[in-house]
C-alpha positions in Angstrom: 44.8 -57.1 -27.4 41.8 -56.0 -24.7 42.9 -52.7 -25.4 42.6 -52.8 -29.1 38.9 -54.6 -29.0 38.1 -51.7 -26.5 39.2 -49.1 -29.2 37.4 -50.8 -31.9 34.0 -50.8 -29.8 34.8 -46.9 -29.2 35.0 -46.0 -32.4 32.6 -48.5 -34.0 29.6 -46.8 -31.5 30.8 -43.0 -32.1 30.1 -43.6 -36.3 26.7 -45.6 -35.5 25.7 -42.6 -32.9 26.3 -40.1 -35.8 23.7 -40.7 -37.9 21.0 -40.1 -34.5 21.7 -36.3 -34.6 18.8 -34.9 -33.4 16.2 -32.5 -35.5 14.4 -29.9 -33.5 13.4 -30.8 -30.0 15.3 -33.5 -28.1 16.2 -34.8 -24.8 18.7 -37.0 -22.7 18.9 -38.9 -19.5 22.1 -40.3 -17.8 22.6 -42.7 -14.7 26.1 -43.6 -13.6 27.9 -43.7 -10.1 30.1 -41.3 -9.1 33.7 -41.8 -7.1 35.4 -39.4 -4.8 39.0 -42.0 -3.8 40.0 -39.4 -1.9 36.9 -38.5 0.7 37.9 -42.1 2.6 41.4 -41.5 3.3 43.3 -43.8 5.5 42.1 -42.9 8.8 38.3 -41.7 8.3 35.5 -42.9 10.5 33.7 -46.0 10.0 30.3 -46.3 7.6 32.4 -43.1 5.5 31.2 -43.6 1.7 33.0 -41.9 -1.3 30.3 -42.8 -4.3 27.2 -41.7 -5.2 24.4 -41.8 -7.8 23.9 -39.7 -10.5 21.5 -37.9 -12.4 21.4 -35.6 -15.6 18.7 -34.4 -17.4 19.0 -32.5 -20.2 16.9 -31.1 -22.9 17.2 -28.5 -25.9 16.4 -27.8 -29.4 18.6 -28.1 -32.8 18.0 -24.6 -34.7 20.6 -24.9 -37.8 22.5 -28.2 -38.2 25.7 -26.3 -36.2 22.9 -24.3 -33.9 21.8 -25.4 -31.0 20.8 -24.1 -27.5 20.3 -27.1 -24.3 19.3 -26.3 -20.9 20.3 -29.3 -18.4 20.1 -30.0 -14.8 22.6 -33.1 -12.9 22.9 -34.1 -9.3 26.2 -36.4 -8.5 25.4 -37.3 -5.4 27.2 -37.0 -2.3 30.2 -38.1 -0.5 30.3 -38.2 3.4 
């Protein structure tokens, strides 16, 4: 049942994010954390971290409607 709400939410947001197509110049940000499971093995020194922020920024312009060119720069952080 959890899984079926999930879905509905999924596809509910891509068909309200449809009509925000962007005309001429536009521009994104995006946060998140990133996960690397396998940098702390079983065995790794102490204080060893395997997430990290992260960072894209991206910006472009829309010539046609199926045109587009974007330039975009992202940092993921770390893992040590």
């Amino acid at each position: 049942m959890k899984a079926a709400r999930i879905l509905t939410i999924a596809i509910l947001s891509c068909m309200a994010a449809a009509p925000a197509m962007a005309e001429g110049f536009y521009g994104a940000i995006d946060l998140g954390n990133t996960h690397a499971s396998d940098v702390c093995a079983a065995g790794a020194a102490a204080g060893c971290t395997s997430g990290a922020g992260a960072i894209r920024v991206a910006g472009g312009y829309q010539f046609q409607p199926n045109w587009a060119a974007e330039l975009s720069y992202a940092n993921y952080g770390s893992a040590s």
